[in-house]
LOZASE-514489 format. One line per field, with one value per residue (C-alpha): residue in three letters; residue number from 1; x, y, z. Coordinates in steps of 0.001 Angstrom, whole numbers. Last residue first. Layout:
gumar = (ala  ...)
tivex = (NUM  ...)
xx = (X  ...)
yy = (Y  ...)
zz = (Z  ...)
// end
This chain:
gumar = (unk  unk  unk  unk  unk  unk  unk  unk  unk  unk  unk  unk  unk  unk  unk  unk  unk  unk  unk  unk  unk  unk  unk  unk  unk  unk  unk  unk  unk  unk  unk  unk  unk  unk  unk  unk  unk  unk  unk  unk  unk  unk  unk  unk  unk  unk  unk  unk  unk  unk  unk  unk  unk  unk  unk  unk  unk  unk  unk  unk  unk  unk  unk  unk  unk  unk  unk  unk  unk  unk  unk  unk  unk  unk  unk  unk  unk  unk  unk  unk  unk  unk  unk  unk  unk  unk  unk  unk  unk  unk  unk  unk  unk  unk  unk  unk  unk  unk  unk  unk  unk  unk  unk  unk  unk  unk  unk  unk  unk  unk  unk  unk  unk  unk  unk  unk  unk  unk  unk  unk  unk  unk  unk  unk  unk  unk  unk  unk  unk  unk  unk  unk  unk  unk  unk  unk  unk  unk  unk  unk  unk  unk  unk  unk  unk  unk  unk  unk  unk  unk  unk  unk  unk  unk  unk  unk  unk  unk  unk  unk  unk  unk  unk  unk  unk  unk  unk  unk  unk  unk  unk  unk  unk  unk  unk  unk  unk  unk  unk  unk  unk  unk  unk  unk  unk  unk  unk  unk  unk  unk  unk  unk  unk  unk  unk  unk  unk  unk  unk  unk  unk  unk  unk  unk  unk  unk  unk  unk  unk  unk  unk  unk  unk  unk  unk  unk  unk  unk  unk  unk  unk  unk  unk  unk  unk  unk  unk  unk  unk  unk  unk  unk  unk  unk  unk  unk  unk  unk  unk  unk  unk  unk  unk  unk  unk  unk  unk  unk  unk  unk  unk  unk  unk  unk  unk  unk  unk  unk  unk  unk  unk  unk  unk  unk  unk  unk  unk  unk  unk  unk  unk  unk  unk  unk  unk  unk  unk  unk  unk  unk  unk  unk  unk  unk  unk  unk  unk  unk  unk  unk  unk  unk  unk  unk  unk  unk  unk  unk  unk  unk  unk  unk  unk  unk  unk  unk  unk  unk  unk  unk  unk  unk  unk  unk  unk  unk  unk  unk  unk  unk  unk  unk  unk  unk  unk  unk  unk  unk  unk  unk  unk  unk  unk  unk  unk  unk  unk  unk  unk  unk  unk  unk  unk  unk  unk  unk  unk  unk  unk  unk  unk  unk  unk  unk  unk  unk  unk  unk  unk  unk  unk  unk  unk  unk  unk  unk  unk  unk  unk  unk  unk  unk  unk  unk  unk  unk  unk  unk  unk  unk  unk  unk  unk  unk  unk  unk  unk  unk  unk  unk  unk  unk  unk  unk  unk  unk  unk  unk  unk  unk  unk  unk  unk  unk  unk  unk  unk  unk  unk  unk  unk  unk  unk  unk  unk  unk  unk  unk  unk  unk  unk  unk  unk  unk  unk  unk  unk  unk  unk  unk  unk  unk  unk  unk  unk  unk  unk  unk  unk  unk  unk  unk  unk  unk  unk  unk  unk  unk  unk  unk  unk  unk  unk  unk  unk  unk  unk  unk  unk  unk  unk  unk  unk  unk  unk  unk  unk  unk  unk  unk  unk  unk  unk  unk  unk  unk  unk  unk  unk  unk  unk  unk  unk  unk  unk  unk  unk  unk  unk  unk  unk  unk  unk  unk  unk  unk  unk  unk  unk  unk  unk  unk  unk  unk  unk  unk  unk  unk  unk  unk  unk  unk  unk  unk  unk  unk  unk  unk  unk  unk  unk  unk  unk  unk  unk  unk  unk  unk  unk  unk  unk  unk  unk  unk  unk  unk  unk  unk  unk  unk  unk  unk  unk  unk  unk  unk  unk  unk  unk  unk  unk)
tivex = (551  550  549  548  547  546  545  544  543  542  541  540  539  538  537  536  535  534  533  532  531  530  529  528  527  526  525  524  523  522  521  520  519  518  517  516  515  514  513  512  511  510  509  508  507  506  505  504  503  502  501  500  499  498  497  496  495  494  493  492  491  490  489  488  487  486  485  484  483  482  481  480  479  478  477  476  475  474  473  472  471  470  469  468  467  466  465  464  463  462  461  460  459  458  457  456  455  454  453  452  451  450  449  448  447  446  445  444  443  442  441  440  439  438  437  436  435  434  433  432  431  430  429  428  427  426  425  424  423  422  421  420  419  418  417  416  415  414  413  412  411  410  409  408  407  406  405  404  403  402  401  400  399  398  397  396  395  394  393  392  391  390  389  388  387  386  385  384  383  382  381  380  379  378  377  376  375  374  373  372  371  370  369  368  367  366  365  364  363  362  361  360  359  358  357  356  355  354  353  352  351  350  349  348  347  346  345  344  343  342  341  340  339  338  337  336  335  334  333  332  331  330  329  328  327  326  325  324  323  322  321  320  319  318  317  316  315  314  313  312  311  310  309  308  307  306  305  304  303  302  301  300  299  298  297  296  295  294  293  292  291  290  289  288  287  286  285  284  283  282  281  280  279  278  277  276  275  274  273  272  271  270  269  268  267  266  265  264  263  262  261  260  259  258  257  256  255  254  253  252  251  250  249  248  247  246  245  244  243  242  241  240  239  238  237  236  235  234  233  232  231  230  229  228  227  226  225  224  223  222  221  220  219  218  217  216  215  214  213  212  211  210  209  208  207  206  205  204  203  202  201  200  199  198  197  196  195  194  193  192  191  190  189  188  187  186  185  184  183  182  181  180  179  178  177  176  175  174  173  172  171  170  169  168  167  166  165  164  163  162  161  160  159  158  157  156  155  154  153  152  151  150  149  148  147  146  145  144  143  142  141  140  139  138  137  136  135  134  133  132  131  130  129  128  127  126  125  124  123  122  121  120  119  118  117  116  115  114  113  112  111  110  109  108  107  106  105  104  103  102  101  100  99  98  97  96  95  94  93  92  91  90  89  88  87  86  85  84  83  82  81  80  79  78  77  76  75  74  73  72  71  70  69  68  67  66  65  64  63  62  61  60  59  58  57  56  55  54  53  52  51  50  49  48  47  46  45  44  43  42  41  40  39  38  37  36  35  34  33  32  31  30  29  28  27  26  25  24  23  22  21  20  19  18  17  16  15  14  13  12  11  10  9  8  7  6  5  4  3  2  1)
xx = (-17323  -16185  -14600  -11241  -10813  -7237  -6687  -3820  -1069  326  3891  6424  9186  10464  13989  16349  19641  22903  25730  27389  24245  24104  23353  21096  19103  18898  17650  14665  13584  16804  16750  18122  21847  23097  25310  24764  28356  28178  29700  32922  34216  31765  33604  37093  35238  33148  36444  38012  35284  34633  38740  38792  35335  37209  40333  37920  36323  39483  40332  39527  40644  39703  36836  36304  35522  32560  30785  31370  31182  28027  26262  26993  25018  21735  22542  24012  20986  19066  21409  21470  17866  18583  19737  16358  13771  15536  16011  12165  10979  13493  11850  9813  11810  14742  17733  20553  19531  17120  20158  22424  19518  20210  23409  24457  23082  24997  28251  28227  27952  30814  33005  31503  32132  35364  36236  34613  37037  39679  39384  38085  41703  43325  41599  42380  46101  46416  44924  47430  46581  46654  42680  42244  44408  42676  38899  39906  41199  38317  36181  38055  38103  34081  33870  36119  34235  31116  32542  34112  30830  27908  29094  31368  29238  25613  26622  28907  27357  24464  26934  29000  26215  25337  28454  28682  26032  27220  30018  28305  27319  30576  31115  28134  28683  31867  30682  28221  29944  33085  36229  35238  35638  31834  29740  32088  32251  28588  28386  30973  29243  25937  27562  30382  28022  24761  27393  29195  25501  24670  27691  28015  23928  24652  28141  26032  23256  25258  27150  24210  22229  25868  26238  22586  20136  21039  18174  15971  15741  13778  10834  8890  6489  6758  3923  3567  2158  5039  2900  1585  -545  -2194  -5176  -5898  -9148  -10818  -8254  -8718  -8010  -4284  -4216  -3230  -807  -818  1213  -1813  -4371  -2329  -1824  -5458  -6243  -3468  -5143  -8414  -7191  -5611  -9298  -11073  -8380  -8379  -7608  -4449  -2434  -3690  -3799  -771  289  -1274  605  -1763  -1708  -399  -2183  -5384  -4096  -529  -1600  -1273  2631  1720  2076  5702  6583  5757  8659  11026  11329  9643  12443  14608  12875  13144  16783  17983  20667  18330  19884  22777  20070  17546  21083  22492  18862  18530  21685  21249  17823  19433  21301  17580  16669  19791  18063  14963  17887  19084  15450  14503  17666  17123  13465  14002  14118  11789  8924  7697  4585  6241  9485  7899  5660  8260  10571  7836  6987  10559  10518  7249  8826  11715  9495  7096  8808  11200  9187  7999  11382  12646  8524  9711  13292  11799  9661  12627  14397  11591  9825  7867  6537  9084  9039  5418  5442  7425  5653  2635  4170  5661  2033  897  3327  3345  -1082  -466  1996  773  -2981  -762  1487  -1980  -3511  -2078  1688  2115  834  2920  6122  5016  5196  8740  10105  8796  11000  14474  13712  12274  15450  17623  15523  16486  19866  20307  18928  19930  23609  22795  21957  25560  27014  25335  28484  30189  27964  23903  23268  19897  19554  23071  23362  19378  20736  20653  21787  24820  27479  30093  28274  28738  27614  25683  25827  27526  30207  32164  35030  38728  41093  43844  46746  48500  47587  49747  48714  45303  43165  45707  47484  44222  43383  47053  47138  43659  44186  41286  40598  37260  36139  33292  35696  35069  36917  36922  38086  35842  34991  34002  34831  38789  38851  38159  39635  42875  42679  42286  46115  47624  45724  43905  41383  39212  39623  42615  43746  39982  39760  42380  41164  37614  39242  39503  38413  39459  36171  34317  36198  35669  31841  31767  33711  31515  29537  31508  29690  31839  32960  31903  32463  29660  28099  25491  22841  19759  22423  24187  21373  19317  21003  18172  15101  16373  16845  13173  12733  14598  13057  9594  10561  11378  8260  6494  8917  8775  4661  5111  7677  5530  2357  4444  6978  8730  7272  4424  1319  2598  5568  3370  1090  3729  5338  1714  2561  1108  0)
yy = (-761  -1621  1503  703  1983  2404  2459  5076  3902  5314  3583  1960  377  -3313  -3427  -3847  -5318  -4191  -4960  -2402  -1705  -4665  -3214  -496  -2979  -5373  -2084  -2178  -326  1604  3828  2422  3369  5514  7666  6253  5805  4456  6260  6228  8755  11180  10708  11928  15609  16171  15767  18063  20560  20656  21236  23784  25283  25273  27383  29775  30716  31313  34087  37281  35499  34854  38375  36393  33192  34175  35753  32719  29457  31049  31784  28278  26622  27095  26897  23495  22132  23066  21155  17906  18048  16857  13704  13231  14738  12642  9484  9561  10323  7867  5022  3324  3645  2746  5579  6261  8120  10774  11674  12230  14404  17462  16639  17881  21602  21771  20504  22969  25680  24824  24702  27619  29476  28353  29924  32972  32695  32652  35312  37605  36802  37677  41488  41906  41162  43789  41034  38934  35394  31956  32468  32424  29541  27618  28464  27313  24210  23435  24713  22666  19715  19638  20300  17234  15250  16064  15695  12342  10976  12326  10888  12548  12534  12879  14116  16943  19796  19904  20191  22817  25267  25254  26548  28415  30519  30221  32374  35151  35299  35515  38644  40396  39536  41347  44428  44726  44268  46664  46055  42552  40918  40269  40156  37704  35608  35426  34254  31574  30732  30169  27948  26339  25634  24508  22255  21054  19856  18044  16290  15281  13288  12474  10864  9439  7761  6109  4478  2893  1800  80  -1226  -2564  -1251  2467  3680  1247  2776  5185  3051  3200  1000  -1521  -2583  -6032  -6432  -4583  -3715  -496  1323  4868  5286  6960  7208  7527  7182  6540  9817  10456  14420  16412  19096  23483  22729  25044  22486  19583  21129  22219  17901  17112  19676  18079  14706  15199  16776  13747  11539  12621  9350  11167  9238  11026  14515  14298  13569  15918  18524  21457  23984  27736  31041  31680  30368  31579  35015  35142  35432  38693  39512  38005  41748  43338  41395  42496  46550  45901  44214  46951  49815  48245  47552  51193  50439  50787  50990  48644  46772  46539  45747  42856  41059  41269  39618  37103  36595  35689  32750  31546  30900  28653  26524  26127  25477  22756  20814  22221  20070  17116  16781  17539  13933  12323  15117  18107  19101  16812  18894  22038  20621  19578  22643  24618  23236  23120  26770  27218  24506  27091  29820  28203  27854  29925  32723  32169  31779  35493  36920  35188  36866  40316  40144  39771  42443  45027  47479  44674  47160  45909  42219  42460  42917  39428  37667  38716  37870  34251  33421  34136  32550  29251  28886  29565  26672  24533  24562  24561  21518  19510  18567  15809  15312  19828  19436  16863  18935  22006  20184  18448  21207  23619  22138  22286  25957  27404  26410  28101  31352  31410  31084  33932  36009  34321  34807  38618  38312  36998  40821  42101  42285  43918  44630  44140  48748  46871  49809  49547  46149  45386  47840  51385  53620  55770  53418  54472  53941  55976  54102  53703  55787  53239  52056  49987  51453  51826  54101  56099  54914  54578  58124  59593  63249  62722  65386  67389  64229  63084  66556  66482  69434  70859  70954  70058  73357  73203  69541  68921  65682  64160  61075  57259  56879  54288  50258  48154  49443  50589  48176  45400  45913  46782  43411  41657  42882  45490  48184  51472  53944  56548  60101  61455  59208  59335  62957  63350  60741  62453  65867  68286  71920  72176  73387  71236  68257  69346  69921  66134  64638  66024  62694  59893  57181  54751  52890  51679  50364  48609  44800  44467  42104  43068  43143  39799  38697  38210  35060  32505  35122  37591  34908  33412  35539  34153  31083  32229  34573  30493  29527  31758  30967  26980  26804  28967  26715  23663  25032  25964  22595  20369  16996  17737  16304  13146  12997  13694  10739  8432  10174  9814  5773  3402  0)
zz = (-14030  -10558  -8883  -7384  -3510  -1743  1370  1897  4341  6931  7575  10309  9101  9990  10141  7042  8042  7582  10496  11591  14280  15946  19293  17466  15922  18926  20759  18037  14786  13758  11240  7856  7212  4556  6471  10829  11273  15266  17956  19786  17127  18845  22234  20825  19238  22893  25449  22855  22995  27310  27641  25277  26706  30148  28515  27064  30274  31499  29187  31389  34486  37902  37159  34072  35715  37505  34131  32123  33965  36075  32941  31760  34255  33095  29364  30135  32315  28742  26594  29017  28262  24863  25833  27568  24989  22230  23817  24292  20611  19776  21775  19982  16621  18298  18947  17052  13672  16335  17819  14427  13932  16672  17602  13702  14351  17642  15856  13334  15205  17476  14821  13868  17055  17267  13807  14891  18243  15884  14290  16800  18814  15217  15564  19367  19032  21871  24065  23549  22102  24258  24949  21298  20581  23458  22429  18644  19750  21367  18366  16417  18087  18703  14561  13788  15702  14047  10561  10970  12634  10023  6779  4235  1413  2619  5801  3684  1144  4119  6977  5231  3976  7595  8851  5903  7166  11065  10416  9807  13486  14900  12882  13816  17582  17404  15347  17705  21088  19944  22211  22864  26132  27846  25183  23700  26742  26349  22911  23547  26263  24388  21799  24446  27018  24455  22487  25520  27590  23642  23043  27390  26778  23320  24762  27469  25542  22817  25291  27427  24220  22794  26388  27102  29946  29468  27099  27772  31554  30519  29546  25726  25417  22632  20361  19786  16700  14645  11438  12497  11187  10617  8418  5328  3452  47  -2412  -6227  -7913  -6441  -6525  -9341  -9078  -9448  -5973  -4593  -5609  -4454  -1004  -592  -1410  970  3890  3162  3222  6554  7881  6606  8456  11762  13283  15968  13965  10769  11881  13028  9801  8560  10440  10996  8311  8839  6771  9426  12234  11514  11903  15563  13812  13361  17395  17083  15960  19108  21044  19043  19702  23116  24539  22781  24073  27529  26976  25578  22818  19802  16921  17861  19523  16498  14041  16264  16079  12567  12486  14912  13257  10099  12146  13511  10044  9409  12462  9710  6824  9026  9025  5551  4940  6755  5587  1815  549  2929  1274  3118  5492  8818  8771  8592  11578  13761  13485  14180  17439  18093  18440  20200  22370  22942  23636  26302  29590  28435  28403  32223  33495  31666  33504  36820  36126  35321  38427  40611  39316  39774  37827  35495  32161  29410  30545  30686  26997  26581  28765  26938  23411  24771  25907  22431  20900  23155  22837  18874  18278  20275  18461  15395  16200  17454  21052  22865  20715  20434  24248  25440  24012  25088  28551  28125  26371  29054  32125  30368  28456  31654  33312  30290  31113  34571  33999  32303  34551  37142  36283  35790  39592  40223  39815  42783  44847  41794  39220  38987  39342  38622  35502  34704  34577  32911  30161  29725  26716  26407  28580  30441  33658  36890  40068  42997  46060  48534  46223  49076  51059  50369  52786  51966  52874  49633  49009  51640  53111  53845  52002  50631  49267  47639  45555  44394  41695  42104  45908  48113  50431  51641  51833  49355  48177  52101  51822  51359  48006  46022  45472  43097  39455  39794  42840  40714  37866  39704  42026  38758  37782  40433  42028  41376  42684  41072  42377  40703  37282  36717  37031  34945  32089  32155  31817  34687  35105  38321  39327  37126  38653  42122  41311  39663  42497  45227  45750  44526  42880  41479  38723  35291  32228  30402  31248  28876  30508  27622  24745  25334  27539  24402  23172  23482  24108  21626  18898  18705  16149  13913  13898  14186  10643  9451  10491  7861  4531  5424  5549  2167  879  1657  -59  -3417  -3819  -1625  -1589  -4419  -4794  -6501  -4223  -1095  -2077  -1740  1653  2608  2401  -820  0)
// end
């Protein structure tokens, strides 16, 4: 009996209706950018240093320059301890005190400057900085410096505990009833974002977005993926993640334009109100429509295909069910996917691949946040470099295979985190360099975990192996924050050296796996336990019933 992938290639696999449904999830792929990498502009970390009452009248007064009244009321040190005086703590004395000399304002005050006493910034601070951002507007620096580490975090947690609930949903009641549910929820979250006047609000209101954003996201990827052909599948699939690339970019220009947070939020948030279009110009899934015994309203959606495609649909069909020919069916238990050794193995290098490629992708983005001389020419830059990132894996799984190529893009981010940490600072152009090149090595292997998965896992259990190993990427994104803006005030560069460490770990383990290139997905564990050996499972199908007229 013919499958819907049949009847897709006479009504068209990728052709007018499917590159429609593509063209309108893609814009929900990019704009699911601010709420993955937003902290870069939202948690800007500008110069800054104290609060000194007194110090802007003395200044006038003397008639000072920035870099003179620096050099005389701001404190100093050796190495870290410099940075973190210079921006954490202030002169204690009385700069309204009659008399301060021009000249030596600090030796007229207490004779020797080294004694001076230190004390913490009890006014607030001074910002070099034009616009605002959550930093300067939480004054969250110094002592308060670990709240932008929740903020972070926070999102990444609402990422690990929605996917599992969007994910029931988008199975329970439809893609496009999910679909519309998580973007409008992620639109008010969004606006209340803007209007919230306290910290802790804002991080409920970050949880809350992640709690449905990122299964908006895969909600999307699901259903573009279920509307097209076999053929086109993995590369709609990678060109839908390409989508979120181009909303790096669009994403760089708003807050370049824009550098005020609030204004910002707002700036993309409004535009995901158009995508309560979708109801009106998305389909749901038809397939499943079909497992879910929907039938009439899968035909439907085939026959609206067909007429859009300019095609002719199949003119003896009257129904379509959803079989399967394994009589026993298998239930899916956690522990299946550690009971035998090949099972076991495969589970825990997903499990580390997918934790380094969200710590070393996000942190990477982070880090650069945090060190580069110009954030948006930076974060442009590393963003390009996902394009032929992309371009890369689809010219090479087909040829290459999926192992060499994965491992090779672990090692050379790793490597690429350890040259760049190794390079001067006043080298500042080569160090971008090479941390683009580590970022699409790194790029490259996030976009890769994501099918290889689903090519080592059971039938019955691949939905399953998926949602766990994956988790691993959400507990990453939680912890990374921590890795990133803790180690910098060790180190500047230390981050890098623990994403070396966490890359080349990653590129050995993947060449522990299985080649899955032109292999047949695996129906059983005894499948995947004998997987270099060929054999041609059982595949599960929808059929069309067909109906003959009698003449």
């Amino acid at each position: 009996m013919p499958t819907l992938d049949d009847i897709l290639e006479s009504v068209g696999e990728f052709d007018r209706f499917q590159k429609q449904t593509f063209f309108v999830l893609c814009l929900l792929s990019a704009a699911f950018t601010p709420v993955y990498v937003g902290v870069v502009f939202f948690g800007f970390t500008p110069e800054h240093r104290c609060f000194s009452p007194g110090v802007a009248e003395l200044s006038q007064r003397c008639g000072w320059s920035l870099e003179e009244q620096l050099n005389h009321t701001v404190p100093e040190g050796g190495g870290q301890e410099a940075s973190f005086s210079s921006r954490c703590r202030r002169y204690e004395v009385d700069w309204n005190a009659t008399g301060v000399s021009c000249t030596d304002p600090l030796g007229s005050l207490v004779g020797n400057r080294s004694s001076v006493p230190l004390g913490p910034c009890r006014d607030g601070w001074l910002y070099d900085f034009p616009g605002t951002s959550l930093v300067t507007e939480f004054n969250l620096v110094c002592e308060d410096s670990w709240k932008l580490d929740i903020f972070q975090s926070a999102v990444n947690a609402g990422f690990f505990i929605g996917s599992i609930n969007i994910g029931y949903i988008a199975d329970r009641f439809g893609r496009k009833f999910c679909l519309l549910i998580t973007i409008l929820a992620n639109i008010i979250c969004g606006i209340l974002l803007v209007f919230v006047p306290t910290y802790l609000w804002i991080v409920i209101f970050r949880f809350l977005q992640g709690l449905v954003s990122k299964g908006c996201w895969t909600a999307g990827y699901i259903l573009v993926t279920e509307v097209v052909g076999p053929k086109y599948r993995r590369t709609v699939g990678i060109l839908y993640q390409t989508a979120f690339s181009v909303g790096l970019l669009v994403f760089d220009a708003i807050a370049y334009a824009i550098p005020y947070w609030r204004w910002l939020q707002l700036t993309v948030t409004l535009p995901s109100c158009f995508f309560l279009l979708y109801y009106w110009c998305l389909p749901e899934s038809p397939r499943w429509l079909i497992s879910q015994g929907k039938n009439d309203k899968a035909m439907k959606i085939v026959r609206n295909m067909a007429k859009i495609n300019r095609k002719k649909t199949p003119s003896h069909f009257e129904d379509i069910t959803f079989e399967e020919e394994d009589g026993g069916k298998q239930s899916p238990s956690i522990t299946d996917l550690v009971k035998t050794p090949q099972m076991r193995k495969n589970t825990l290098i997903l499990m580390y691949n997918w934790f380094t490629s969200s710590v070393l992708y996000q942190g990477l983005i982070m880090h650069m946040g945090v060190a580069s001389e110009n954030m948006y020419l930076d974060f442009l830059y590393s963003a390009l470099v996902e394009f032929p990132a992309a371009a890369f894996i689809i010219i090479s799984i087909d040829r290459i295979g999926r192992r060499y190529p994965w491992a090779a893009a672990n090692l050379v981010a790793g490597a690429a985190c350890l040259v760049t940490a190794l390079i001067p600072d006043d080298i500042h152009w080569l160090k971008v360099v090479t941390a683009c090149i580590g970022r699409m090595g790194i790029t490259m292997a996030f976009e890769m975990v994501c099918f290889v998965n689903t090519e080592l896992y059971p039938t019955y259990i691949r939905n399953l192996g998926v949602m766990v190993c994956s988790s691993l990427c959400d507990v990453g994104g939680m912890i990374v924050p921590f890795i990133v803006y803790r180690l910098v005030e060790v180190w500047p560069d230390l981050p890098l050296i623990v994403f070396t460490v966490l890359g080349l770990i990653a590129g050995g383990l993947v060449l522990l796996l299985p080649e899955t290139k032109g292999r047949v997905l695996p129906e059983t564990v005894e499948d995947v336990e004998n997987f270099h050996r060929k054999s041609v499972p059982k595949t599960k199908t929808i059929y069309l019933h067909v109906q003959t007229s009698e003449v």
